[in-house]
C-alpha positions in Angstrom: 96.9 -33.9 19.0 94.2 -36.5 17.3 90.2 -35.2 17.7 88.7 -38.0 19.4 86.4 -40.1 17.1 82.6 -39.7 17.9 81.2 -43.1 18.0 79.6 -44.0 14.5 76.0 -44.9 16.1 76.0 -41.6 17.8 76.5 -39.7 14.8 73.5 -41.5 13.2 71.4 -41.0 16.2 71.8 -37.2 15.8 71.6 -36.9 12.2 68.0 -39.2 12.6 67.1 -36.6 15.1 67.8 -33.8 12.9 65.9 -34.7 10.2 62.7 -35.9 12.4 62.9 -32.7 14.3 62.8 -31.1 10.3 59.9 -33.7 9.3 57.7 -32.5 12.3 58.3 -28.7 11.2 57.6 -29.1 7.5 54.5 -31.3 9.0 53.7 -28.7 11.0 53.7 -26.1 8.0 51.9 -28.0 5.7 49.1 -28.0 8.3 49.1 -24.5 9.1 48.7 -23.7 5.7 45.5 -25.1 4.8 43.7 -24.0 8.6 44.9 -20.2 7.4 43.6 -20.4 4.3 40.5 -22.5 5.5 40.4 -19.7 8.5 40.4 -16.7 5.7 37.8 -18.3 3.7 35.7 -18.4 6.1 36.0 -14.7 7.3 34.7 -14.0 3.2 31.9 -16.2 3.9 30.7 -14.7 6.3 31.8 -11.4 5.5 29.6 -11.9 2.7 26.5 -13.1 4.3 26.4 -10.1 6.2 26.4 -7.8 3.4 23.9 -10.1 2.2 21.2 -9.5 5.2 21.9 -5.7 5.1 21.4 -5.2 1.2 19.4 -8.5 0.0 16.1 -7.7 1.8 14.1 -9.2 -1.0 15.8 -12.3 -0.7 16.8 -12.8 -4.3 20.5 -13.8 -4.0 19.9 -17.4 -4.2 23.1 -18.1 -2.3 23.2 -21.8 -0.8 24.2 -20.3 2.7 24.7 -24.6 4.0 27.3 -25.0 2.3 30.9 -24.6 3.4 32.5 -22.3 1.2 31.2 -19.3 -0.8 33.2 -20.3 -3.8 30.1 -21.9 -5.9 28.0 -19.0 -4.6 26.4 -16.7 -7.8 28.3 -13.7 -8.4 31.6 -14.7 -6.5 34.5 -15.6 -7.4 37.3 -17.3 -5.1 41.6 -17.7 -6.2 43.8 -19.5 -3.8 41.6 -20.1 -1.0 39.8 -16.2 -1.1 37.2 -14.3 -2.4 38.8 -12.4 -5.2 35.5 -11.2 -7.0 32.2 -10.5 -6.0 29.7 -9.4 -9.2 26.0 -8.3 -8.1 25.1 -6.4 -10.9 21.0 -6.0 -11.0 20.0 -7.7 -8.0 17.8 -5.2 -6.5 20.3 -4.7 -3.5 19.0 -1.8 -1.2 20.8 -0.1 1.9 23.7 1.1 2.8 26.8 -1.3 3.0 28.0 -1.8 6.7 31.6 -1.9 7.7 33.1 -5.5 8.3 31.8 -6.9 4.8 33.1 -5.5 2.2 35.8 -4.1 4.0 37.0 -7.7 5.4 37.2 -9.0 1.6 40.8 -8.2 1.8 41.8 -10.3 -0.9 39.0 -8.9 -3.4 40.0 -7.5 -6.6 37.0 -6.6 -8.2 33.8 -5.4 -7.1 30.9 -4.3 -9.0 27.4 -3.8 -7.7 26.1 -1.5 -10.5 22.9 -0.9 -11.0 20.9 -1.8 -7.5 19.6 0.9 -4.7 22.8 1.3 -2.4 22.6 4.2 -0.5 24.9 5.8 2.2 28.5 6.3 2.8 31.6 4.0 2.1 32.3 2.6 4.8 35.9 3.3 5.2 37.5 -0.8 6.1 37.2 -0.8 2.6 40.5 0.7 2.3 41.7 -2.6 3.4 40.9 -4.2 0.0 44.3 -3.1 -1.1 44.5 -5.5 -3.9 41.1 -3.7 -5.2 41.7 -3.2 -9.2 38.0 -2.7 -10.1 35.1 -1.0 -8.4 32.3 -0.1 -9.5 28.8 1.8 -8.1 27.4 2.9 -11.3 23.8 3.7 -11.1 22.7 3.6 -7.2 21.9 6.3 -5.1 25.1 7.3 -3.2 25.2 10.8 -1.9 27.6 13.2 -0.9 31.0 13.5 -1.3 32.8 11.1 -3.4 34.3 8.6 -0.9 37.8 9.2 0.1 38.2 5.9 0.6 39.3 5.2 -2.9 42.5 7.2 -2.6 43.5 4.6 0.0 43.3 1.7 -2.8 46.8 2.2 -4.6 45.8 -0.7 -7.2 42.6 0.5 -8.5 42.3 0.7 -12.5 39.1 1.0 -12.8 36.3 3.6 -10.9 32.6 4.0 -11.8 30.8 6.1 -9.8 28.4 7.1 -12.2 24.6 8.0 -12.1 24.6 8.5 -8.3 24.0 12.0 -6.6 27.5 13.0 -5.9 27.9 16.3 -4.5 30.9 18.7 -4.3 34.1 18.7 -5.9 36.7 15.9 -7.8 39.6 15.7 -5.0 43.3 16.2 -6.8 43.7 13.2 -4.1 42.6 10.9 -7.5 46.7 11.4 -8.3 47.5 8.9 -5.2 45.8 6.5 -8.1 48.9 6.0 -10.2 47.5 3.3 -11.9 43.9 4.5 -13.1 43.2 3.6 -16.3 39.5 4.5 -16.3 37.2 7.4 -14.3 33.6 7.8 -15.0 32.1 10.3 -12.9 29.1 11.0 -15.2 25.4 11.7 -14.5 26.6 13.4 -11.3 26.0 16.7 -9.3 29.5 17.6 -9.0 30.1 21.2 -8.8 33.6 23.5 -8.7 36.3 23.5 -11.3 38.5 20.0 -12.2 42.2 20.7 -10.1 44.5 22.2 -12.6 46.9 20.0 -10.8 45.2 16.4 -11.8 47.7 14.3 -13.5 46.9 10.7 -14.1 49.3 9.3 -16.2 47.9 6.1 -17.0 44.0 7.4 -17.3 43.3 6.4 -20.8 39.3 6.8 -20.4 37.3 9.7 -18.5 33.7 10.4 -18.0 32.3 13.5 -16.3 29.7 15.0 -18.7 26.3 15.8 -17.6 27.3 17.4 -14.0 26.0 20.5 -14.8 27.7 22.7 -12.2 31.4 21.8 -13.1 32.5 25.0 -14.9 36.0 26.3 -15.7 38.6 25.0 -17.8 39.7 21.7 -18.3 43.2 20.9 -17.0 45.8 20.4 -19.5 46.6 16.9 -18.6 42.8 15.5 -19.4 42.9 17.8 -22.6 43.6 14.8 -24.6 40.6 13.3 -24.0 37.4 13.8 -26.1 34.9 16.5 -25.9 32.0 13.9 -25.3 34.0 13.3 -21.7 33.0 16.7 -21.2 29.1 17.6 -22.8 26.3 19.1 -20.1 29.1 20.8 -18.2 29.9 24.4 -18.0 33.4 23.3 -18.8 35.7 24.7 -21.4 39.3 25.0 -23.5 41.1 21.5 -23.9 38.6 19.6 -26.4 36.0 21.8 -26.0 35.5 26.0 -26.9 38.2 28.3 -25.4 37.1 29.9 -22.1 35.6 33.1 -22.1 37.7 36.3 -21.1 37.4 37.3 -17.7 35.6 40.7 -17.3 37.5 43.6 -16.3 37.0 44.4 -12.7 34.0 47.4 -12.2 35.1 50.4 -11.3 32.7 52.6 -8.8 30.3 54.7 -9.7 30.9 58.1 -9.3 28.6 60.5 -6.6 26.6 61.6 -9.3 25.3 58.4 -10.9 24.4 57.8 -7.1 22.2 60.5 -7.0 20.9 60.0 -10.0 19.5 56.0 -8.8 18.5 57.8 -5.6 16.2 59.6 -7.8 15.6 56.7 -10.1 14.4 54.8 -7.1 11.6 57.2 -6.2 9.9 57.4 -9.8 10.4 53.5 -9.5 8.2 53.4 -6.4 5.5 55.6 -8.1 5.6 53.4 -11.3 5.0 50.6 -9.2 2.0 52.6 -7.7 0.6 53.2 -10.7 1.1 49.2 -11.9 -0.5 47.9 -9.2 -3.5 50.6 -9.8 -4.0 49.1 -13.4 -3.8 45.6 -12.4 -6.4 46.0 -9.7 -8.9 47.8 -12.5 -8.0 44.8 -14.7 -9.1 42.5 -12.2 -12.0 44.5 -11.3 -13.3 44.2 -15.1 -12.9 40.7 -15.2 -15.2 39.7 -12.6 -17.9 41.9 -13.7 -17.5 40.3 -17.3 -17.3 36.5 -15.8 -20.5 37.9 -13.5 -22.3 39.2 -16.9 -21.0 36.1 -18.7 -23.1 33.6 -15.9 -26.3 35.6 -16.3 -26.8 34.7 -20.1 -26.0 31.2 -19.4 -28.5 31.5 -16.6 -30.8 33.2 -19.3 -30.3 31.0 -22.0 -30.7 27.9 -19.8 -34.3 29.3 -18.6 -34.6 29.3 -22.4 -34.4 25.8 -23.0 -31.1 26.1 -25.5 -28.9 23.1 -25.6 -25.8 25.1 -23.5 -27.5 23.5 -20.7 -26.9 20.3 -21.9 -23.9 20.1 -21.1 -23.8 21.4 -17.3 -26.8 19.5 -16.7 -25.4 16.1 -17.1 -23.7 16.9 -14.0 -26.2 17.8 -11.9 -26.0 15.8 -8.4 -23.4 13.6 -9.8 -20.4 13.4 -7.8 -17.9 11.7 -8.5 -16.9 7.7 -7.2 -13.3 6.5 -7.0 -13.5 2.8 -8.5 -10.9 0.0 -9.4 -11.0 -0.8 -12.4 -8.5 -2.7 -15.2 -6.2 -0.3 -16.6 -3.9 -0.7 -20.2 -1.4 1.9 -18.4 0.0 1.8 -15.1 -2.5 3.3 -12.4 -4.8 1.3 -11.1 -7.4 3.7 -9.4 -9.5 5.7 -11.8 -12.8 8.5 -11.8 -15.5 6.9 -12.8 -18.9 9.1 -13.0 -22.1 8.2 -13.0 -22.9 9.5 -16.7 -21.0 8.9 -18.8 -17.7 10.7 -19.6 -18.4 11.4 -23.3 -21.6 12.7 -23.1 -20.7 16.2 -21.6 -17.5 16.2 -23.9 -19.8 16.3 -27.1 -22.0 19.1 -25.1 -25.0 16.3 -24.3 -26.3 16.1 -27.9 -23.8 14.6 -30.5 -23.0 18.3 -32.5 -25.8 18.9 -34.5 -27.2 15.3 -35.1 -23.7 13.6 -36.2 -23.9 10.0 -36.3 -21.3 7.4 -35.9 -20.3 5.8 -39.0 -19.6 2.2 -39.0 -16.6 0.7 -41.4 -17.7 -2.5 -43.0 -21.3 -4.4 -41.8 -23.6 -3.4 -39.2 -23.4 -4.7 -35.5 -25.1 -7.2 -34.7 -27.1 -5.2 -32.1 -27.6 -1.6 -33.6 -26.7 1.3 -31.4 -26.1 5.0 -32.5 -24.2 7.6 -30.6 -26.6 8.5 -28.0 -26.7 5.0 -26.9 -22.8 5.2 -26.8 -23.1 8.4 -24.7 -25.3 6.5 -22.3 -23.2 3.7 -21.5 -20.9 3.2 -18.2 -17.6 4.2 -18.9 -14.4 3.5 -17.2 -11.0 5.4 -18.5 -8.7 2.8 -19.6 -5.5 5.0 -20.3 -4.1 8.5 -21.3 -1.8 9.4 -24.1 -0.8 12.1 -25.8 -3.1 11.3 -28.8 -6.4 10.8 -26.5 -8.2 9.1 -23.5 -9.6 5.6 -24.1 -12.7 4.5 -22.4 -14.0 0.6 -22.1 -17.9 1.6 -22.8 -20.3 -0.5 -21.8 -24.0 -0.5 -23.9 -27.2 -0.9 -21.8 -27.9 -4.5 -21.0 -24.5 -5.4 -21.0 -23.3 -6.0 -24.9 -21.2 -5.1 -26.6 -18.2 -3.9 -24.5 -16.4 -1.6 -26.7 -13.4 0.4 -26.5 -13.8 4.1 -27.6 -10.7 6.3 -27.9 -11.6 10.3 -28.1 -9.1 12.0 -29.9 -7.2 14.8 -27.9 -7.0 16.6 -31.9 -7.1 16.0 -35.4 -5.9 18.1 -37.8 -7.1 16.2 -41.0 -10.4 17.4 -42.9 -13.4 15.4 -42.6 -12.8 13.8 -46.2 -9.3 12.9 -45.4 -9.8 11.3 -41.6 -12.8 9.4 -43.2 -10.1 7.4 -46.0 -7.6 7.0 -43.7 -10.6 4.9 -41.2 -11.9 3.1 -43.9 -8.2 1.7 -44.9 -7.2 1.1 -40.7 -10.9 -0.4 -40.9 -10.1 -2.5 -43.7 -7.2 -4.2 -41.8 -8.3 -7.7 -40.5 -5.9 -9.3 -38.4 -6.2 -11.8 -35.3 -3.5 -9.6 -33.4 -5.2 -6.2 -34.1 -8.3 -5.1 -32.8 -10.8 -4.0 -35.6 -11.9 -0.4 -36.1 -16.0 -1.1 -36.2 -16.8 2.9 -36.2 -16.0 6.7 -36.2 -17.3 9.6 -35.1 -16.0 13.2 -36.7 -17.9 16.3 -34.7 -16.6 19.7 -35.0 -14.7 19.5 -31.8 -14.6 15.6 -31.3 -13.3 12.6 -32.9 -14.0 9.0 -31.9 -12.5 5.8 -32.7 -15.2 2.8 -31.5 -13.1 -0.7 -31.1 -13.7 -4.3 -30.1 -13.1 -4.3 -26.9 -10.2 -7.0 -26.8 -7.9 -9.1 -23.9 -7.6 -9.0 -20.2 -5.3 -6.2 -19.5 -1.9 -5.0 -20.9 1.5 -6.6 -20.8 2.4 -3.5 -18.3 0.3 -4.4 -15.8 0.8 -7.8 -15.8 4.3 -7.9 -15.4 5.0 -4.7 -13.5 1.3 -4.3 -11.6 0.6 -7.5 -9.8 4.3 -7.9 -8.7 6.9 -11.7 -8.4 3.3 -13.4 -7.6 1.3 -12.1 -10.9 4.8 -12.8 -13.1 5.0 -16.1 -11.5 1.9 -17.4 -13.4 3.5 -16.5 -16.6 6.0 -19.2 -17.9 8.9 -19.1 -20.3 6.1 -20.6 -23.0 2.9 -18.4 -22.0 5.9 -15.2 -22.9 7.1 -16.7 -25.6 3.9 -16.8 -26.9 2.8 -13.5 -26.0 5.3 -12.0 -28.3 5.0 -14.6 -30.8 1.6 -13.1 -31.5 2.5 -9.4 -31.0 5.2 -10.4 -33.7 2.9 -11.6 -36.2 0.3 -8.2 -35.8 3.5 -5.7 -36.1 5.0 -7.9 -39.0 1.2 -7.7 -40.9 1.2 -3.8 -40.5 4.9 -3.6 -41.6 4.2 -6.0 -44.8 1.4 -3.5 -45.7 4.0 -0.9 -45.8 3.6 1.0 -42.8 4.8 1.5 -39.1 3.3 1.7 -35.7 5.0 4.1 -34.4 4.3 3.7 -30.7 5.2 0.2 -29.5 5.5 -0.6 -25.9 4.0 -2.8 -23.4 1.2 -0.7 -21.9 0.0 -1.1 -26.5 0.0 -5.2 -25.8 -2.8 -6.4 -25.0 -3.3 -10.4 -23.0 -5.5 -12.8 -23.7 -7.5 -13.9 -20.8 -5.9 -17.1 -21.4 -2.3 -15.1 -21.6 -1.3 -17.5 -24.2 -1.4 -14.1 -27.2 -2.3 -10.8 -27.4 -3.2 -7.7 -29.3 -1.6 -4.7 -30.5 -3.5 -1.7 -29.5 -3.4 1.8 -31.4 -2.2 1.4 -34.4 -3.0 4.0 -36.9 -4.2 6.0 -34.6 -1.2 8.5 -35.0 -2.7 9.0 -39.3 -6.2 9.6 -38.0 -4.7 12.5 -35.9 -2.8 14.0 -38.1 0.6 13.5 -37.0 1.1 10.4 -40.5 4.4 9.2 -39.3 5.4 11.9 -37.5 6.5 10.6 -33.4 4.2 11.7 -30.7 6.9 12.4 -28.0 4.8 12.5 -24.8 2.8 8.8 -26.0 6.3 7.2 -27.2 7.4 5.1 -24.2 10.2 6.2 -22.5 12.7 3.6 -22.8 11.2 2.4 -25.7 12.5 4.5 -28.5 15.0 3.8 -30.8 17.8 6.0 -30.6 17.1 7.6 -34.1 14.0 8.8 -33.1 15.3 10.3 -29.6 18.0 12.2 -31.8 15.1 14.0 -33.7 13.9 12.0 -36.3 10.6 13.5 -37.4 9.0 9.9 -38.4 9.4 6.4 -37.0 10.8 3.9 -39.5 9.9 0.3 -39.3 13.4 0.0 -38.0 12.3 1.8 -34.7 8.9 -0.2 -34.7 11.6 -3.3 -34.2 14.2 -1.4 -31.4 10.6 -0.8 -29.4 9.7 -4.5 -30.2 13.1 -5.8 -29.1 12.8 -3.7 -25.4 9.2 -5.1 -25.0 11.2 -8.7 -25.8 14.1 -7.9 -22.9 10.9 -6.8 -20.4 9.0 -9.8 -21.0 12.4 -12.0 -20.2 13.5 -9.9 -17.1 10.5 -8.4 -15.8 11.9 -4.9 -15.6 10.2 -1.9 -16.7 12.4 -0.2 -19.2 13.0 3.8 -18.8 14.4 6.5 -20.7 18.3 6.6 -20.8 19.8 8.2 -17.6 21.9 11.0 -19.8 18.7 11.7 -21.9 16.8 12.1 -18.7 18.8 14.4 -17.4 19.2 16.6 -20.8 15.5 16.6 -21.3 13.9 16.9 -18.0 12.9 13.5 -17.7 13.0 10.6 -14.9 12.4 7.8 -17.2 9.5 6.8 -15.0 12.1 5.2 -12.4 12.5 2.3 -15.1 16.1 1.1 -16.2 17.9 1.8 -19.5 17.2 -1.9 -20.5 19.0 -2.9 -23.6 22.4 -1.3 -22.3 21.3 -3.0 -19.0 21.1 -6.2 -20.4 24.3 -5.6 -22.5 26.1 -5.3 -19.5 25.2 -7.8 -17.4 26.0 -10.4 -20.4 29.5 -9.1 -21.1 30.6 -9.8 -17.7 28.9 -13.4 -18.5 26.7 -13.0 -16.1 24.1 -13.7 -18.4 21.3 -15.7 -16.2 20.8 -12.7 -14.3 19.2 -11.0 -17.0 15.8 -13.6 -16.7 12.9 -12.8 -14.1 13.1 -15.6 -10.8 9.9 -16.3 -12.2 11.1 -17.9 -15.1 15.0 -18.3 -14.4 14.9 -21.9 -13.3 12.8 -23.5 -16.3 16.2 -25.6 -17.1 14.6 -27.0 -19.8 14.1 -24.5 -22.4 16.9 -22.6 -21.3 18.3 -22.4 -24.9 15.1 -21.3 -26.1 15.4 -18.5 -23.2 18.9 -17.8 -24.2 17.6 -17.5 -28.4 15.0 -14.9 -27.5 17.6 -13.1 -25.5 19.7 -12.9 -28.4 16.9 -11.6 -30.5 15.9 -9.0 -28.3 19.6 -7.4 -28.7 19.6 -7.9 -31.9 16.5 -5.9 -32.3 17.5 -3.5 -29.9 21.3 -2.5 -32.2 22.4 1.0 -32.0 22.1 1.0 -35.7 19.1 0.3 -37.5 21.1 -1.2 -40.8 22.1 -4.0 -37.9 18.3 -4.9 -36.7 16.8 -7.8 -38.5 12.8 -6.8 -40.2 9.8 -8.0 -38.4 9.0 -11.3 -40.7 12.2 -12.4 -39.4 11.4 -11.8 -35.9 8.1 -13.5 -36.4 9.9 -16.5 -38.0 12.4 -16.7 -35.5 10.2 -16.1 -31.9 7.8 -19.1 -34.0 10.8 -21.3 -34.0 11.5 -21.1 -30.4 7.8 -20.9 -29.3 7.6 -24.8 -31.3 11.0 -26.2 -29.7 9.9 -25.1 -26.3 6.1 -26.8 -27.0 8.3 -29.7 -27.6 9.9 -30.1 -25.0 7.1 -29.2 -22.6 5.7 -32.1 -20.6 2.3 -32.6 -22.9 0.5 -33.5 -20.1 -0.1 -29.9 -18.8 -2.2 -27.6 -19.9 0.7 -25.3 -21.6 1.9 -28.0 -23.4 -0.8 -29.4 -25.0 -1.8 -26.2 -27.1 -0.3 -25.4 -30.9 1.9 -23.0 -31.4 -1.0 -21.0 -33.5 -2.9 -21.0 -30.2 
């Protein structure tokens, strides 16, 4: 039996159907698309601007929060319509992170907010960044347990958690991680022993070391890796020295020996009898001899003899807490009402000493007991000495007078060494007018130079004070600084204590001076490093592994740091491992040439400039050239650090191009580069 024949314009009414009912749903998908994507997008964004408001609360994350996407944002990075990277190294962030921001970046693959203020847990949405390959906390102030969120992240290669305050022990949970390549856990206070079970197959680079309460032995899988993974831990075997036996178990004592303590224990009671008698005799006899002692001072100061000299300079003389201008970092000082130095030389200059003066007279004579009689104001402390801004009756001169805290050199000796720092002449160094060598003091009498130290102006009077000082007025600063280090290098010696707090501003901040040089000779120490008055953070790594005498190599590593603070407006600190090893906090400061290293190998390199300065578009090649030289300065290995003429040539190159291109009609621009 024949199929009947569909009519031919039906058939073509159906197919025409088919295809526009096919049209509508690829349409249709092509629309939903976008929306989804548009939809996510703008979940990141304002997943982002919340973590924003909770951990920007200085407002520096200049984040254009109008526009429409976070894409062109600073420090994020989008891929197929999502946030796929968000990079805040440095910015200051403080708080905790609250869930819903992080933890709704569910496309993210790399995180990295090292070195900010972060505190509190993880909050634990952010397991539901599964695509999450790098994440890094180093250097906040996390607590606790390390977050057992990351064990929830199957993707994660890479893990810094370092230089935090982690507590307790590492989890074997990190073996859910089959694709960690790299664990630093460093700088810690991790406890316990590593699980014998840990096996990470793909972990290729491990950092635990200075978490000082991990003991035991290190499991056989991480034994590949090298001892320095391991150092400041009570660790041991794998890389590092084989375990110590564990002692047999003790065995009780037997009844007699129990006696015998019993007995023991009485003689131990009359022993401490009989201690305690002998300590209260001693005491006794001391406060008669202190008693005797204060009658013949009472005597001899009813005799007129110059011991009361001394205690009556103080006589109704309390003391006044004043502001004054400091060359270090405090900013509230003692200030007497006579003079600080006069009671330190026992009120009559040992014996009639006189100052000596190196070169020609002052223009308005004084001697010592006019120096002892002028208002004083303490200007810093070091390990070498105190230095006082003295001011002479009538007003002039203003001098700077540094009292040595020793001096091991013989009168003959300390009196060469001033006359050759007194023969230096130099506009970046302040001259040496005058000594005094006593039998118990030493001072050094200066021309009282600038209008406070580099410190204080970039780290005292906060964004405001740093705001006032352009990329030129710093360029200039160390152009100058430059040229005084370079002269005492070219003479064949080093400084040997460079840092900002020794830089001293113009009152115009347009140069400066380099304070306390040779001051290290004229205490005895030559070349040898003064560890306490080095600068933290300053110090060239030679000379923090024990080098007994600062090479002019180290002079430019200290140079190069005071280069990066100037250009970022941090205040450098000693290195977070060395910190811990020695004792130290660093002064709260950063580790700032490996700071800035970082930050400009993830090509983030405008972060590294102060907001002061970060938008002056037009010399930002000058900007990025004194960047350069300040890591160059600041190499690992002194063979690698270019001398100080070259700095000085190179920092006057830049200081000309950016005159250049300066707009001539402002006051900046108008001055010479010799200025």
């Amino acid at each position: 039996m024949a199929r009947p024949r569909r009519p031919i314009a039906a058939s073509r009414a159906a197919a025409d159907r088919l295809m526009a009912a096919a049209l509508l749903l690829l349409l249709a998908a092509a629309g939903a698309l976008p929306g989804s994507a548009a939809q996510d997008l703008a979940g990141d964004r304002a997943a982002l601007l919340a973590l924003r408001a909770a951990l920007d609360r200085a407002g520096l994350l200049p984040w254009d929060t109008t526009a429409a996407t976070p894409c062109g944002w600073r420090g994020v990075k989008c891929d197929g319509g999502r946030v796929v990277e968000l990079r805040l190294p440095g910015k200051r962030l403080t708080g905790p992170i609250p869930p819903g921001t992080v933890g709704n970046l569910t496309a993210l693959r790399k995180l990295s907010l090292r070195h900010n203020g972060i505190f509190g847990p993880i909050p634990a949405d952010v397991a539901n960044c599964g695509e999450l390959r790098v994440f890094s906390l180093r250097n906040n102030r996390l607590t606790g347990a390390l977050p057992e969120v990351l064990f929830s992240l199957p993707s994660l290669r890479h893990a810094d958690l370092s230089l935090n305050g982690f507590t307790g022990g590492v989890s074997q949970d990190f073996n859910r991680l089959k694709q960690l390549d790299t664990l630093f856990l460093e700088i810690n206070l991790l406890a316990g022993e590593l699980p014998s079970g840990l096996y990470l197959p793909a972990l290729n680079r491990l950092n635990v070391s200075f978490n000082a309460a991990l003991a035991g032995p290190v499991p056989p899988s991480l034994a590949r890796m090298p001892a320095t993974a391991f150092l400041g831990t009570g660790l041991c075997d794998g890389p590092l020295p084989a375990c110590a036996p564990s002692p047999p178990p003790a065995t009780p004592p037997p009844e007699d020996s129990k006696k015998n303590k019993k007995k023991l224990s009485r003689w131990a009671v009359v022993g401490i009898i009989v201690g305690a008698a002998l300590v209260l005799l001693l005491a006794m006899g001391l406060v008669a001899f202190l008693r005797r002692r204060r009658r013949r001072a009472a005597a001899a100061a009813a005799e007129g003899r110059p011991a009361d000299a001394a205690a009556s300079v103080h006589t109704g003389t309390a003391p006044v807490t004043v502001t004054v201008a400091r060359t270090d970092r405090d900013a509230a000082v003692t200030k007497q009402s006579s003079p600080p130095l006069a009671p330190a030389l026992g009120g009559g200059g040992e014996g009639g000493r006189k100052l000596v003066f190196l070169g020609s007279a002052p223009e308005r004579p004084y001697d010592l007991e006019a120096l002892l009689r002028a208002s004083a104001e303490v200007l810093g402390k070091g390990a070498l000495g105190t230095t006082y801004r003295a001011t002479l009756d009538g007003g002039e001169p203003v001098l700077a007078v540094k009292r040595l805290r020793e001096s091991r050199l013989p009168e003959r000796e300390f009196r060469e060494k001033a006359a050759a720092v007194g023969a230096l002449r130099h506009d970046s160094l302040p001259r040496l007018l005058a000594y005094f060598y006593g039998t118990e003091e030493k001072l050094l009498v200066y021309d009282f130079v600038g209008n406070g130290s580099l410190a204080a102006l970039l780290h005292d009077g906060g964004a405001e004070g740093r705001a006032r000082l352009d990329f030129t007025a710093r360029a200039r600063i160390a152009l100058a600084a430059a040229r005084g280090v370079a002269f005492i290098h070219r003479g064949g010696s080093s400084h040997g204590s460079i840092k900002s707090s020794n830089v001293v501003v113009t009152a115009a901040r347009d140069g400066a001076y380099v304070t306390d040089y040779g001051v290290a000779e004229l205490a005895g120490t030559g070349d040898e490093l003064p560890r306490r008055d080095a600068g933290a953070g300053y110090q060239a790594p030679e000379v923090i592994a024990g080098a007994r005498c600062a090479p002019q190599s180290a002079d430019v590593y200290s140079f190069g740091v005071v280069v990066l603070e100037l250009l970022s407006g941090r205040a450098p600190g000693r290195a977070p491992a060395l910190a811990l090893a020695g004792g130290g906090s660093g002064g709260g400061g950063v580790d700032l040439p490996r700071w800035v290293r970082s930050v400009v190998q993830e090509e983030w390199t405008s972060e590294v400039f102060d907001a002061a300065i970060a938008n002056e578009e037009r010399v930002e090649g000058e900007m990025l050239r004194m960047l350069q030289l300040g890591m160059d300065c600041t190499e690992h290995h002194p063979d690698r650090r270019p001398s100080m003429a070259e700095v000085e040539t190179r920092i006057e190159r830049i200081v000309e191009d950016a005159c250049r291109k300066a707009d001539f009609s402002s006051t900046d621009g108008s001055r010479s580069v010799s200025a």
